[in-house]
C-alpha positions in Angstrom: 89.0 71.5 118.0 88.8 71.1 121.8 88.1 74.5 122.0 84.8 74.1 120.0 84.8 77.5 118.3 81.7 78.9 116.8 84.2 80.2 113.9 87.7 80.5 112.4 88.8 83.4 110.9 91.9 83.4 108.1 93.0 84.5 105.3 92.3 82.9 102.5 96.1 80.9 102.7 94.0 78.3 104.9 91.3 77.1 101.7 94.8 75.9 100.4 95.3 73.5 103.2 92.9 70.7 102.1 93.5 68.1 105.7 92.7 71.3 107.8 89.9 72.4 105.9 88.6 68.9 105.8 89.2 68.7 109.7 86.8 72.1 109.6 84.5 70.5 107.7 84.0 67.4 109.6 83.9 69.3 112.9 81.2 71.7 111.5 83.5 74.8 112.1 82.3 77.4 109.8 85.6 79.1 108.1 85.2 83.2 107.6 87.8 84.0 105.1 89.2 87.5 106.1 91.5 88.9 103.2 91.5 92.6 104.9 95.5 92.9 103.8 94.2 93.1 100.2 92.8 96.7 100.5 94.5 99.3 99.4 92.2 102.0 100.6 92.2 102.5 104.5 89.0 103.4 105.0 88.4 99.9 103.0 90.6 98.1 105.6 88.7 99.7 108.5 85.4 98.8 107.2 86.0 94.9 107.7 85.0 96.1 111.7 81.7 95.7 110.0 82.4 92.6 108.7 83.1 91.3 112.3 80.0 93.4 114.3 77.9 91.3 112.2 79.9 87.8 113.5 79.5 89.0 117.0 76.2 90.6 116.6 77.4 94.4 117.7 76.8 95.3 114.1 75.3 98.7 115.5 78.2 99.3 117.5 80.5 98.4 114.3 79.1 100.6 112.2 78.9 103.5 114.5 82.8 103.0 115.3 83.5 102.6 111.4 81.4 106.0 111.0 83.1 107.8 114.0 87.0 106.6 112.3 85.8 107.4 108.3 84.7 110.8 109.6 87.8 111.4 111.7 90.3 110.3 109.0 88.4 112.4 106.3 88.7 115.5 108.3 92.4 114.7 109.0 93.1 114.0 105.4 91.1 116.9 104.6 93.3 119.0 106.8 96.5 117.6 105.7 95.6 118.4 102.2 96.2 122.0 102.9 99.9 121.8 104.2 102.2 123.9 102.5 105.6 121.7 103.6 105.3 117.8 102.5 107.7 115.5 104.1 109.6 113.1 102.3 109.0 109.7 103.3 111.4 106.4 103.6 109.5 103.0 104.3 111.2 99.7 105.1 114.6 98.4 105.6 117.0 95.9 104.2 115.8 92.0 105.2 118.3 90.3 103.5 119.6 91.9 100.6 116.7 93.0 99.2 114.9 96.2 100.5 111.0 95.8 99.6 109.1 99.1 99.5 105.0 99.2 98.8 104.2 100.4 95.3 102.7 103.8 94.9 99.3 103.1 94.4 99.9 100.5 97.7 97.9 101.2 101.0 101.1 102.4 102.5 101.8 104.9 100.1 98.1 106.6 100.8 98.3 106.7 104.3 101.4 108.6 103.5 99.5 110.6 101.2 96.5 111.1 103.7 98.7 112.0 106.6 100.2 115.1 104.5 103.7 113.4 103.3 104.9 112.6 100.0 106.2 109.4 99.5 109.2 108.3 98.2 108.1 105.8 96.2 105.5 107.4 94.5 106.5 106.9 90.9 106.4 103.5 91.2 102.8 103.0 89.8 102.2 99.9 91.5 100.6 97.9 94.7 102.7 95.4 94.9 105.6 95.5 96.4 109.1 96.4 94.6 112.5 95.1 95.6 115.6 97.1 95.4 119.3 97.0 96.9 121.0 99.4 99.2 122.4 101.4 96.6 119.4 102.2 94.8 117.0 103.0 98.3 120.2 105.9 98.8 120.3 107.3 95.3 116.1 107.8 95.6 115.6 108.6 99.0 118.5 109.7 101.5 117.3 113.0 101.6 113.8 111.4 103.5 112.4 113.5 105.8 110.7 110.7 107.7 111.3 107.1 108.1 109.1 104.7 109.0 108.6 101.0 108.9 111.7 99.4 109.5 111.1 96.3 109.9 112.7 94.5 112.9 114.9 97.3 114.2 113.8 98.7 117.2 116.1 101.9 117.6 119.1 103.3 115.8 121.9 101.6 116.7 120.0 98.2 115.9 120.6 99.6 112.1 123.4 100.9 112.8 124.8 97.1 114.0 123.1 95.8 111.2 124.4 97.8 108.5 126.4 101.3 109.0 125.5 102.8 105.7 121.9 103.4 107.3 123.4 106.7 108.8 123.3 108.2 105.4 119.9 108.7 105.5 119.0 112.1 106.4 115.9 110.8 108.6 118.2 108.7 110.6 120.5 111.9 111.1 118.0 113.3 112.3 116.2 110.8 114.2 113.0 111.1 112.4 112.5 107.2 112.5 109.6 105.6 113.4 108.6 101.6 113.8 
């Protein structure tokens, strides 16, 4: 509070903590409640620029940017929709024992989608996220193309060192891995 800021921006996790928002409130610290993670569409996600050219008053220069990225990732989408070949794509890794994937109708699964790939885990008609075991990520997708996403694991022996059945995974055979 030192610091005097004009604003604080959070998600909406922060109206939950009542001291802290009280705190805000005394202080006269406005709160702008920025839930962006909650979009599933990307182009949804990159309009929140908007959101913040208006808090910073550059909303010309917000919108123009938002404009110059919708058009840019329609045309590459639009592009991509004419591929003949469609990767497979793997997302995610074990953290724990669980191995949580984005749901087909998640945000990750239509960037995937946009970008000309075909998702793994498509069929899974969902947003949220599902949670599965080792076993059941190599019976659906060890014959990935692509894998992206892996959570904390920076190269491939990190997975490897982690766990060794990783090197099943076409993708990782082939080094198609990307973080």
């Amino acid at each position: 509070y030192d610091l005097k800021p004009d604003v604080i921006v959070s998600s909406s996790a922060l109206l939950k903590q009542t001291a802290l928002m009280e705190r805000c409130q005394q202080a006269n610290i406005p709160i702008l409640v920025c839930d962006n993670y909650l979009e599933q569409d990307p182009l949804a996600r990159a309009e929140w620029i908007k959101v913040f050219g208006c808090v910073l008053g550059k909303t010309q220069a917000a919108n123009n940017l938002f404009d110059t990225v919708a058009f840019n990732y329609n045309a590459l989408k639009q592009q991509n929709q004419l591929l003949n070949i469609k990767p497979k794509v793997l997302t995610d890794a074990l953290y724990s024992d669980a191995w949580n994937v984005p749901g087909g109708k998640s945000y990750t699964a239509q960037l995937i989608e946009d970008a000309g790939g075909e998702y793994i885990f498509k069929g899974f008609n969902e947003r949220f996220s599902y949670a599965f075991n080792l076993e059941k990520v190599i019976t659906l997708a060890s014959d990935a193309d692509i894998w992206i996403n892996m959570n904390r694991y920076a190269n491939k022996q990190a997975l490897l060192e982690a766990d060794s059945r990783y090197q099943v995974f076409k993708a990782f055979q082939l080094g198609q891995m990307f973080n």
